[in-house]
C-alpha angles and dihedrals in degrees: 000000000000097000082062091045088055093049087054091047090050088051090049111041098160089078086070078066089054092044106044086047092064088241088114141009122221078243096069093028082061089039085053091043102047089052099040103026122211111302090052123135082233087082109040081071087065087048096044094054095047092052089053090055101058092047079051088052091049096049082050092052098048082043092057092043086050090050092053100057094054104059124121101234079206106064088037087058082040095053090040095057091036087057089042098060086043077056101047085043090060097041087055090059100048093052089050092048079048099044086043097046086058098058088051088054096057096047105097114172135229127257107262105216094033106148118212096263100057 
């Protein structure tokens, strides 16, 4: 019987993406399964969703090509050197934090209470 269950899971391999999302578990899919069988209306509603998905994926996809296009090349040159002085300014620091962390290294202080003899 799970050998079956398995054949019906390799036809329908939108059920792994329910799966592997937390909205069902392979216990209650072969629950489903043993009680409805296989040519049930209880699937086409996981076929249903996955097909309006990938026409989701598509319209992203178009979106992201329309958004694209319209960019303005100048603002992007504009944000990128923006971001690379933020970067220079906190490398600065770092180095100074560095440069700063190594004299305090080398400090070591006297003894307070160091007679001459010693």
């Amino acid at each position: 019987m799970k050998e079956e269950f398995k054949a019906f899971v390799r036809k329908r391999p939108e059920l792994i993406k329910y799966v592997n999302s937390g909205e069902m578990t392979w216990q209650r899919f072969y629950e489903q399964w043993s009680l409805y069988g296989e040519d049930e209306k209880i699937w086409n509603k996981y076929k249903a969703n996955e097909q309006e998905n990938s026409s989701q994926d598509s319209f992203n996809l178009g979106t992201i090509a329309d958004m694209i296009k319209k960019l303005d090349m100048n603002s992007v040159q504009k944000g990128v050197s923006s971001l690379q002085k933020v970067i220079e300014l906190l490398q600065g620091f770092t180095l100074k934090d560095a440069s700063s962390s190594t004299l305090q290294k080398e400090y070591e202080p006297r003894q307070l209470f160091k007679k001459f003899e010693d």
